[in-house]
N, CA, C and O atoms as CSV, one atom per row, in Angstrom:
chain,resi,resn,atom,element,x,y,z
A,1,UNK,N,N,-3.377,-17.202,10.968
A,1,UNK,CA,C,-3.921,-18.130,10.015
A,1,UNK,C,C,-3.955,-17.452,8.646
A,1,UNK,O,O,-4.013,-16.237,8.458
A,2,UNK,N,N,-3.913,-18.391,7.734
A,2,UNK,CA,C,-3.766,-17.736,6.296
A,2,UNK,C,C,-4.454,-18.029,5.691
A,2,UNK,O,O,-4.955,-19.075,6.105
A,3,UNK,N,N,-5.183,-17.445,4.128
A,3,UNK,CA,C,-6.692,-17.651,3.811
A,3,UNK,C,C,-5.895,-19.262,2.789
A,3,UNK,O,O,-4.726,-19.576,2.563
A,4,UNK,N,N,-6.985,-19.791,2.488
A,4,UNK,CA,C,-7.235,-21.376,1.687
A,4,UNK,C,C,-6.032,-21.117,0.466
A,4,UNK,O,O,-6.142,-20.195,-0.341
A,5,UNK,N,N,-4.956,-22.010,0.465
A,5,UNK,CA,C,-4.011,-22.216,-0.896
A,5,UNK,C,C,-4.832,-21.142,-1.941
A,5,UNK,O,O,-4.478,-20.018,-2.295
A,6,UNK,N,N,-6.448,-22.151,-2.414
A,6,UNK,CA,C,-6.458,-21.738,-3.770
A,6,UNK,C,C,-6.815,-19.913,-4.008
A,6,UNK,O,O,-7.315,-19.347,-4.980
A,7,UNK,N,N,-6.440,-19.486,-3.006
A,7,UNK,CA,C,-7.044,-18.123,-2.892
A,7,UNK,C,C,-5.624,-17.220,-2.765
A,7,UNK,O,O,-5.701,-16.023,-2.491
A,8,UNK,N,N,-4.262,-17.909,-2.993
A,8,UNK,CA,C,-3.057,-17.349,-2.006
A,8,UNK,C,C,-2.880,-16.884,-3.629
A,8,UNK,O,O,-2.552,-15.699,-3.676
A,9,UNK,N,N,-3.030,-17.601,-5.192
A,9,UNK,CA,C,-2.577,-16.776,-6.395
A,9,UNK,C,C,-3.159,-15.496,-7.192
A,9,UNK,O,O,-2.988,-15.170,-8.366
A,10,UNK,N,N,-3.875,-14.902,-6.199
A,10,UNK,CA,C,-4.194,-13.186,-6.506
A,10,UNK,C,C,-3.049,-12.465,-5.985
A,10,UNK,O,O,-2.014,-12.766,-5.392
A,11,UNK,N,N,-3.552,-11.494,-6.379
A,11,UNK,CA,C,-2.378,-10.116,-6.363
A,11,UNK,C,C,-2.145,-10.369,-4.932
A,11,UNK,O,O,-2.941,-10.906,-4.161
A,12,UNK,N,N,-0.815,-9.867,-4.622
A,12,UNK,CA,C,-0.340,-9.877,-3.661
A,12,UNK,C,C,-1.274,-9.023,-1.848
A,12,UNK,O,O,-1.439,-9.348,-0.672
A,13,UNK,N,N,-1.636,-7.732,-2.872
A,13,UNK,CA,C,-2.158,-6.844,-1.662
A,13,UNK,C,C,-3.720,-7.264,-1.401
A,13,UNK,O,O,-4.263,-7.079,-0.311
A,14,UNK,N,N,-4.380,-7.852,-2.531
A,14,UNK,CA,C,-5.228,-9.068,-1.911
A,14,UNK,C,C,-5.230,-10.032,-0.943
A,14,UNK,O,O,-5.912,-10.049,0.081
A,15,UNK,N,N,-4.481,-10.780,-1.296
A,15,UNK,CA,C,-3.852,-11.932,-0.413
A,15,UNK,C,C,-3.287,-11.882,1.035
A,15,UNK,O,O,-3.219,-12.706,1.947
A,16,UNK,N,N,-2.759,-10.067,0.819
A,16,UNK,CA,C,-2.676,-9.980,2.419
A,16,UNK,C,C,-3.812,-9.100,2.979
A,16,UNK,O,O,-3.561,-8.663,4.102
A,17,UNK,N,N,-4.808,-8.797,2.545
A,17,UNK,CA,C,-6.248,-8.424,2.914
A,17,UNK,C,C,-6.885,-9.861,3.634
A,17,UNK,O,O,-7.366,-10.056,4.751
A,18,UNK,N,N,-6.610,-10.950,2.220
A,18,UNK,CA,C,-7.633,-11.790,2.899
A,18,UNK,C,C,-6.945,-12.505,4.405
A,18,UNK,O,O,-7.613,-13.017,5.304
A,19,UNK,N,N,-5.471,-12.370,4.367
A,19,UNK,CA,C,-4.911,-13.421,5.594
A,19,UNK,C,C,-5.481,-12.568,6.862
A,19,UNK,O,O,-5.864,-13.078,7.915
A,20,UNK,N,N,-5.470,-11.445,6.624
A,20,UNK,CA,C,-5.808,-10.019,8.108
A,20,UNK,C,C,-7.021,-10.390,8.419
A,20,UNK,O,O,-7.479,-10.329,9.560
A,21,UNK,N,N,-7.710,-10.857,7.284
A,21,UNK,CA,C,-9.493,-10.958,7.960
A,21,UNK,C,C,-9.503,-12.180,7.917
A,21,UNK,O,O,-10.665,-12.533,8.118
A,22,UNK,N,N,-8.708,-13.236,7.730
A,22,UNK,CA,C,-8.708,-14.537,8.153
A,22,UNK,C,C,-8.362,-15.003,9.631
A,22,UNK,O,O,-8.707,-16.030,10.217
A,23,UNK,N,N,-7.445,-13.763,10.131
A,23,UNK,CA,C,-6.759,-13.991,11.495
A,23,UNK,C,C,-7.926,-12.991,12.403
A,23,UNK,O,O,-7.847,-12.933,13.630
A,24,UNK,N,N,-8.720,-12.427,11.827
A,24,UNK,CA,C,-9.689,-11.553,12.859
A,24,UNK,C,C,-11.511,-12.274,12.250
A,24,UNK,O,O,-12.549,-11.821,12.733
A,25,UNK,N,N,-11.510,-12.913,11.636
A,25,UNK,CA,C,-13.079,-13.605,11.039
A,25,UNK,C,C,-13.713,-13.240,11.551
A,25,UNK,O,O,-14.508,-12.512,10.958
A,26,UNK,N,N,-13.916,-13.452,13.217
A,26,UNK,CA,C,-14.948,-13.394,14.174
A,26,UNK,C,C,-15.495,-11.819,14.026
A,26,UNK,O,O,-16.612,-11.362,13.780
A,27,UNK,N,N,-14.199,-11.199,14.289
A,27,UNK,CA,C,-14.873,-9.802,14.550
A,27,UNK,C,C,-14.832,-8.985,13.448
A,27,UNK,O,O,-15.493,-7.955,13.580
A,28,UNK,N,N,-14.278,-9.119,12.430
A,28,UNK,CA,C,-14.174,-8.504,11.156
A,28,UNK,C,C,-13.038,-7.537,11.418
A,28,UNK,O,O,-12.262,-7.707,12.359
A,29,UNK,N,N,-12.931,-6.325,10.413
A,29,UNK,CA,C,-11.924,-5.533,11.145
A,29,UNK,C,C,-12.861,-3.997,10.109
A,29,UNK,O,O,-13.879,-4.241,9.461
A,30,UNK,N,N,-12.451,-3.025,10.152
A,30,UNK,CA,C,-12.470,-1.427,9.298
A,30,UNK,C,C,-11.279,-1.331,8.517
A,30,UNK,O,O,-10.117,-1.650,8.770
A,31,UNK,N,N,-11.782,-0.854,7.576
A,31,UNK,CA,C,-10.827,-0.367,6.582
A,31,UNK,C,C,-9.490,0.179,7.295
A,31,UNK,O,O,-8.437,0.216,6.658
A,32,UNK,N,N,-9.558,0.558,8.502
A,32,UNK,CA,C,-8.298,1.247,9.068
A,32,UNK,C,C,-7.522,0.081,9.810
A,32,UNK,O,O,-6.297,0.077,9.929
A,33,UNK,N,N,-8.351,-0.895,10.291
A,33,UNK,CA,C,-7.441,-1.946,10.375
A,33,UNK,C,C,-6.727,-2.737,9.586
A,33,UNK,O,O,-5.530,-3.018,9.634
A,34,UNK,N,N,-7.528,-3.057,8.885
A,34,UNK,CA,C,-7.225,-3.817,7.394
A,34,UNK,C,C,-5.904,-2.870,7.007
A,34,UNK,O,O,-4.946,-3.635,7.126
A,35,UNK,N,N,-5.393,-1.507,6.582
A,35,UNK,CA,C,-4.477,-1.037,6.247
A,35,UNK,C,C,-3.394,-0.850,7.217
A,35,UNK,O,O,-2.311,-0.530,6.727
A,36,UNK,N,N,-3.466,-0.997,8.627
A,36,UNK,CA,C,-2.923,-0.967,9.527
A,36,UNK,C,C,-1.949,-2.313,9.441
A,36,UNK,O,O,-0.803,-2.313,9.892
A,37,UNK,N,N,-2.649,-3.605,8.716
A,37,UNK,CA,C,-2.384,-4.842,8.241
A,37,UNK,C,C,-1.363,-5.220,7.202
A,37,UNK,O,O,-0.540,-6.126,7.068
A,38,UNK,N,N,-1.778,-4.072,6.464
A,38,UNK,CA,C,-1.481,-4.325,5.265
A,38,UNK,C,C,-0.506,-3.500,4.708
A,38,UNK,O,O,-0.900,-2.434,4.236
A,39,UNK,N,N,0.494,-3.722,4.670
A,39,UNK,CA,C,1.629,-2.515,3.942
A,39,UNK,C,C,1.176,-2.335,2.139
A,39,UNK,O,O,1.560,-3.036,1.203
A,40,UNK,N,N,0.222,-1.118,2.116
A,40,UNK,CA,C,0.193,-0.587,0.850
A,40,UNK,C,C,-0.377,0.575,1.269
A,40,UNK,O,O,-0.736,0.939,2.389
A,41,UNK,N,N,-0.418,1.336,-0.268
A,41,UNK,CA,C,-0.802,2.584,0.092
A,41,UNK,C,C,-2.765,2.717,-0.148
A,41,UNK,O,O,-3.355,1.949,-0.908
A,42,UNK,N,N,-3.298,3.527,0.444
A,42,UNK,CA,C,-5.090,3.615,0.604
A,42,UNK,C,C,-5.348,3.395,-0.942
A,42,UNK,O,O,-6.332,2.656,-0.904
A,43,UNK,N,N,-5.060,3.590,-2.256
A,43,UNK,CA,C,-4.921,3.203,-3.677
A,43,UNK,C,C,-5.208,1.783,-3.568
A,43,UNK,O,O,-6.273,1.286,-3.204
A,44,UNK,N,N,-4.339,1.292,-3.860
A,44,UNK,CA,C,-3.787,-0.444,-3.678
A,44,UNK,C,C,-4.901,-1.275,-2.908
A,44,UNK,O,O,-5.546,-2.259,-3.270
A,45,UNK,N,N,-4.912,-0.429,-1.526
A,45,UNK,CA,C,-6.002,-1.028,-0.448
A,45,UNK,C,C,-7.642,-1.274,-1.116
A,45,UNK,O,O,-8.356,-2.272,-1.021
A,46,UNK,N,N,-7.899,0.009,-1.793
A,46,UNK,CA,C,-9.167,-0.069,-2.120
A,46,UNK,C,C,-9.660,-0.618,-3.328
A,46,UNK,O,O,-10.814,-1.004,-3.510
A,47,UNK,N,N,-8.407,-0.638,-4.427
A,47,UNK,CA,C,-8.924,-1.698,-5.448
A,47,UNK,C,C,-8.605,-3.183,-4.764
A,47,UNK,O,O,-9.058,-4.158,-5.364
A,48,UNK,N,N,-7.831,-3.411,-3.514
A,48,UNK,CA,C,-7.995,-4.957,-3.951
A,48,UNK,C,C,-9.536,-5.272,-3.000
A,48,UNK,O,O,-10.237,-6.267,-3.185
A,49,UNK,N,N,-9.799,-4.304,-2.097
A,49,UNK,CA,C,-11.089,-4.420,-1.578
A,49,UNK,C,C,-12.501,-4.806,-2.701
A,49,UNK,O,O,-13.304,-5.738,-2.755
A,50,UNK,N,N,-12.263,-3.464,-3.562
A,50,UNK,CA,C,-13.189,-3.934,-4.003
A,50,UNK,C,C,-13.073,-4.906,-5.215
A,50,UNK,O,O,-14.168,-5.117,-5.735
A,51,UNK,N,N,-12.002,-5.566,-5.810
A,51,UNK,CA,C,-11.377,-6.469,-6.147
A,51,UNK,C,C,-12.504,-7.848,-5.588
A,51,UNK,O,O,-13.551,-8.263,-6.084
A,52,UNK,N,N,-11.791,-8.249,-4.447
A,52,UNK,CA,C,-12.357,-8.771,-3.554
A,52,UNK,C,C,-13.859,-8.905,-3.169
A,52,UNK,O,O,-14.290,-10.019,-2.872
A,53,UNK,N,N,-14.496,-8.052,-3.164
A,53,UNK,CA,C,-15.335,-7.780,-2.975
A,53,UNK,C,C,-16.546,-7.983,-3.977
A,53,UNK,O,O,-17.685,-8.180,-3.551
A,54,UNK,N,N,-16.159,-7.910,-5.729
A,54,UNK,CA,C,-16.761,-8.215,-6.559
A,54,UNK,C,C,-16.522,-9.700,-6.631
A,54,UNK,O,O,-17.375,-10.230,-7.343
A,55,UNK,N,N,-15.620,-10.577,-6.118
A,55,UNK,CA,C,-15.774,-12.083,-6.211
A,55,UNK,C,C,-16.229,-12.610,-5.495
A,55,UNK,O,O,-16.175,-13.836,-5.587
A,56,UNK,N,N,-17.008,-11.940,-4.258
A,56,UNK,CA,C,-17.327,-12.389,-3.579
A,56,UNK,C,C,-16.771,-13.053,-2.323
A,56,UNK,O,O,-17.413,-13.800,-1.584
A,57,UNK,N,N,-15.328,-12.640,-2.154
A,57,UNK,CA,C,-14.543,-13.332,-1.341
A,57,UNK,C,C,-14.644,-12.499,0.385
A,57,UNK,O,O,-14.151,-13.120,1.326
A,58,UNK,N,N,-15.204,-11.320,0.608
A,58,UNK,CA,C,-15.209,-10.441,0.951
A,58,UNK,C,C,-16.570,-10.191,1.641
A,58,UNK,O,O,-17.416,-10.861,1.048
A,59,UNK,N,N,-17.182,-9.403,2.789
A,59,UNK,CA,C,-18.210,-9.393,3.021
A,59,UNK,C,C,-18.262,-7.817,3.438
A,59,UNK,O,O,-17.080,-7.504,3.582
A,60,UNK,N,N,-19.190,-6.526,3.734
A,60,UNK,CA,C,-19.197,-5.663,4.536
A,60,UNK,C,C,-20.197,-5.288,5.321
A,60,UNK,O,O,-21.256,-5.270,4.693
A,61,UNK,N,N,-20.314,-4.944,6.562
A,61,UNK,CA,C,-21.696,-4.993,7.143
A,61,UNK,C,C,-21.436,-3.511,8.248
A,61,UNK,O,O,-20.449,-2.848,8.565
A,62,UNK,N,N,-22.383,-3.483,8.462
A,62,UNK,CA,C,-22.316,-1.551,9.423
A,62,UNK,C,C,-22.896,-2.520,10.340
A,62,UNK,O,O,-23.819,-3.327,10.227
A,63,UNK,N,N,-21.857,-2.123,11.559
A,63,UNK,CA,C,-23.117,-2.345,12.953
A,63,UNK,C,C,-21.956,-1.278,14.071
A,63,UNK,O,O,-20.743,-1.231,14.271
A,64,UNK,N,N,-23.012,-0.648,14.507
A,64,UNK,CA,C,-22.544,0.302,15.551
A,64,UNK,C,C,-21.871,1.679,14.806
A,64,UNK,O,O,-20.908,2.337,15.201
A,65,UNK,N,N,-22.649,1.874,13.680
A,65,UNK,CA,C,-21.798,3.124,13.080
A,65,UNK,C,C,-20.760,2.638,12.259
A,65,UNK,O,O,-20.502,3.300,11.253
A,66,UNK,N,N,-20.011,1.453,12.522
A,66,UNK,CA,C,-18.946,1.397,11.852
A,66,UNK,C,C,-19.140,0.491,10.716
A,66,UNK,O,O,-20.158,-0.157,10.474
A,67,UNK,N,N,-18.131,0.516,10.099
A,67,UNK,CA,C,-18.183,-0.684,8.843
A,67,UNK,C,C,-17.425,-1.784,8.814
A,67,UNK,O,O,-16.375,-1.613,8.194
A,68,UNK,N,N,-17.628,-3.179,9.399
A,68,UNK,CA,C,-16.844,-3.999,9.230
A,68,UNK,C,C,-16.732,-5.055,8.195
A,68,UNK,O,O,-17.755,-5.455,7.638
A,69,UNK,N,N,-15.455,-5.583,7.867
A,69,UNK,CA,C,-15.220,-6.175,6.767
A,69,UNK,C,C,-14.670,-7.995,7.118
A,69,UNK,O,O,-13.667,-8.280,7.772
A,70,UNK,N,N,-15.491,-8.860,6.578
A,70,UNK,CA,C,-14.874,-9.860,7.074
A,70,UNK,C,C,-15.196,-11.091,5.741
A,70,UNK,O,O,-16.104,-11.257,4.926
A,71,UNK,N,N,-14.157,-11.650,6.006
A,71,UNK,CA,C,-13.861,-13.167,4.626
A,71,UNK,C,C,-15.214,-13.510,4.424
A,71,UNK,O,O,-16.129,-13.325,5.226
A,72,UNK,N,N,-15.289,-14.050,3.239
A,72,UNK,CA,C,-16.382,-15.238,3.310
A,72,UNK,C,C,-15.845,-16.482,3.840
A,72,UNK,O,O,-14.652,-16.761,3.955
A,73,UNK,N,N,-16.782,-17.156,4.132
A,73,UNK,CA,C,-16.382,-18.837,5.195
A,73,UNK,C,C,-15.632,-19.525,3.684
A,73,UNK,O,O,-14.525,-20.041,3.834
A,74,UNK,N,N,-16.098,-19.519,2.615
A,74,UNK,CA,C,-15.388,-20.460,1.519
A,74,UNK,C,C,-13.108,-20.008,1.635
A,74,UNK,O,O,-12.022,-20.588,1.615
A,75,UNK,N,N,-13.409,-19.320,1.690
A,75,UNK,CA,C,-12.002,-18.172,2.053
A,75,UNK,C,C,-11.160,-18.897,3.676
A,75,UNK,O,O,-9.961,-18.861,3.954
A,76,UNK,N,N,-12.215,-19.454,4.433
A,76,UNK,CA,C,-11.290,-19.401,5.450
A,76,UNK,C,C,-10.972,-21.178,5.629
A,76,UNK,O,O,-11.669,-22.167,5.400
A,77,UNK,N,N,-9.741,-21.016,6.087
A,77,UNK,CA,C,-9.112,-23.048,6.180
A,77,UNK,C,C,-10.537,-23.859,6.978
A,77,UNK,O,O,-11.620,-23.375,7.306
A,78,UNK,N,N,-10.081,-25.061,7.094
A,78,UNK,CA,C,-10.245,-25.894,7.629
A,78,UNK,C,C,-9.848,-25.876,9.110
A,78,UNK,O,O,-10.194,-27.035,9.339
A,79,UNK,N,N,-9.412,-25.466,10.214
A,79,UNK,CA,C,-8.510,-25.714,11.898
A,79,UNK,C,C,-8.126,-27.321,11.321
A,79,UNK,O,O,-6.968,-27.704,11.488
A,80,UNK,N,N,-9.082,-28.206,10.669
A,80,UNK,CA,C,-8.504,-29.383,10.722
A,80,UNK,C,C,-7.793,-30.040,9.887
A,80,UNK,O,O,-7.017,-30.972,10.099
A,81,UNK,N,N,-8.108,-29.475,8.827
A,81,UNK,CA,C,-7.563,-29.404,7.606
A,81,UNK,C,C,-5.834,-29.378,7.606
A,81,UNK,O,O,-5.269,-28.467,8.211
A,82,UNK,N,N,-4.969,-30.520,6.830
A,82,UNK,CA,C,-3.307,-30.147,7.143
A,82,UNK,C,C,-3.333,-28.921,6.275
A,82,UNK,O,O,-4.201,-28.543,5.489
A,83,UNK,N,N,-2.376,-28.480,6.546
A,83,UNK,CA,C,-1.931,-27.088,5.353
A,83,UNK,C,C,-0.698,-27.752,5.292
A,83,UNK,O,O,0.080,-28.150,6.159
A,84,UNK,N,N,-0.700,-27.795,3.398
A,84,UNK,CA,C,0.478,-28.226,3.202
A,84,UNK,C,C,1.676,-27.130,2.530
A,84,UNK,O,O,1.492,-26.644,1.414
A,85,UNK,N,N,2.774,-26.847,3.257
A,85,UNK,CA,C,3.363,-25.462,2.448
A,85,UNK,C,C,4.208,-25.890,1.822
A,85,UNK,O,O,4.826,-26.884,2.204
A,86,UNK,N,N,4.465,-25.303,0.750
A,86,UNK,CA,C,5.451,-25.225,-0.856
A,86,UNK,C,C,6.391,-25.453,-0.165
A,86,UNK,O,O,6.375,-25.304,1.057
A,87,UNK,N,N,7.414,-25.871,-0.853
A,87,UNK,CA,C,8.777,-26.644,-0.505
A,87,UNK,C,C,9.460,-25.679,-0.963
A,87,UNK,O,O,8.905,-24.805,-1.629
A,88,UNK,N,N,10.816,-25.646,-0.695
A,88,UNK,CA,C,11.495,-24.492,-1.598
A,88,UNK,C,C,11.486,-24.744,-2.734
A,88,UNK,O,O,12.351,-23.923,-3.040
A,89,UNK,N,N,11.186,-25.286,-3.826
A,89,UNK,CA,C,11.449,-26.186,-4.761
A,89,UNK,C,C,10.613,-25.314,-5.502
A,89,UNK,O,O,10.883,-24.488,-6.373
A,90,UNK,N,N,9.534,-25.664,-4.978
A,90,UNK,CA,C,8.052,-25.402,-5.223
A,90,UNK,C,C,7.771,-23.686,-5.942
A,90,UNK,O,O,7.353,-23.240,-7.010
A,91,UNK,N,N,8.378,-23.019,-4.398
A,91,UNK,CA,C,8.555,-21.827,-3.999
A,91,UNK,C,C,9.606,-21.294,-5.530
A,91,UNK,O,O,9.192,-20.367,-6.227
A,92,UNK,N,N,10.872,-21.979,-5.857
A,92,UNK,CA,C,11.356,-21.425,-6.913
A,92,UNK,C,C,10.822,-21.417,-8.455
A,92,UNK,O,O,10.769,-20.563,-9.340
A,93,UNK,N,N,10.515,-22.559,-8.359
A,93,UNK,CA,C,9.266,-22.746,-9.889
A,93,UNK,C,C,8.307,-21.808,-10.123
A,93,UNK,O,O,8.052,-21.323,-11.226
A,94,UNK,N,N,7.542,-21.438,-8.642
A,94,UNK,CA,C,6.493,-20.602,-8.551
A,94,UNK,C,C,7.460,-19.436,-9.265
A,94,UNK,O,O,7.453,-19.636,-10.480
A,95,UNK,N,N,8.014,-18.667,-9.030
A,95,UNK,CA,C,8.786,-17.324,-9.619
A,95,UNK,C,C,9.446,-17.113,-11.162
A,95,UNK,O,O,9.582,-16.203,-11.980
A,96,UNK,N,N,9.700,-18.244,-11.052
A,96,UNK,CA,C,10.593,-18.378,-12.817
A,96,UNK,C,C,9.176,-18.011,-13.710
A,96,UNK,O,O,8.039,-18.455,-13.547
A,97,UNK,N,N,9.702,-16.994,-14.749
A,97,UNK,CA,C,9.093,-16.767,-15.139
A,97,UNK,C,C,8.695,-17.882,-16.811
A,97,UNK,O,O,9.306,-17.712,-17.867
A,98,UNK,N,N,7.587,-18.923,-16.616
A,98,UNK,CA,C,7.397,-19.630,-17.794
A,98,UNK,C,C,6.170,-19.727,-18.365
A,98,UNK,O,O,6.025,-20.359,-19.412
């Protein structure tokens, strides 16, 4: 599952932070999962964390020693909700640079 459209136009290594803890919500995940997720380097990882984290999109909580990290509910779809995806069309406009 992938986090809400209006959340998909942040930086890229954001965006794939929030889809990793969108597909694990329940249980959250650790920073070592989350990068395990995420192809960037521990740099990248931790500004978009705390990126993230200052908008509030982001949550962190310790239980059992560890630190887990999980979306806020505004962040995660609808199950019922259609998801509607960009067309190629869409997809090429998005890139041109205007």
């Amino acid at each position: 599952m992938k986090a809400k459209r209006e959340y998909r136009e942040r930086d890229e290594v954001e965006v794939a932070v929030l889809d990793a803890l969108v597909d694990r919500n329940e249980e959250g995940m650790t920073v070592f999962e989350i990068r395990s997720h995420v192809e960037s380097d521990i740099d990248e990882l931790e500004t978009a964390l705390a990126s993230l984290k200052e908008d509030d999109l982001i949550t962190a909580d310790e239980t059992d020693h560890r630190t887990l990290i999980r979306p806020d509910e505004q962040v995660i779809p609808d199950p019922d909700e259609e998801v509607e995806e960009p067309s190629f069309v869409d997809r090429i406009i998005d890139r041109l640079p205007l």
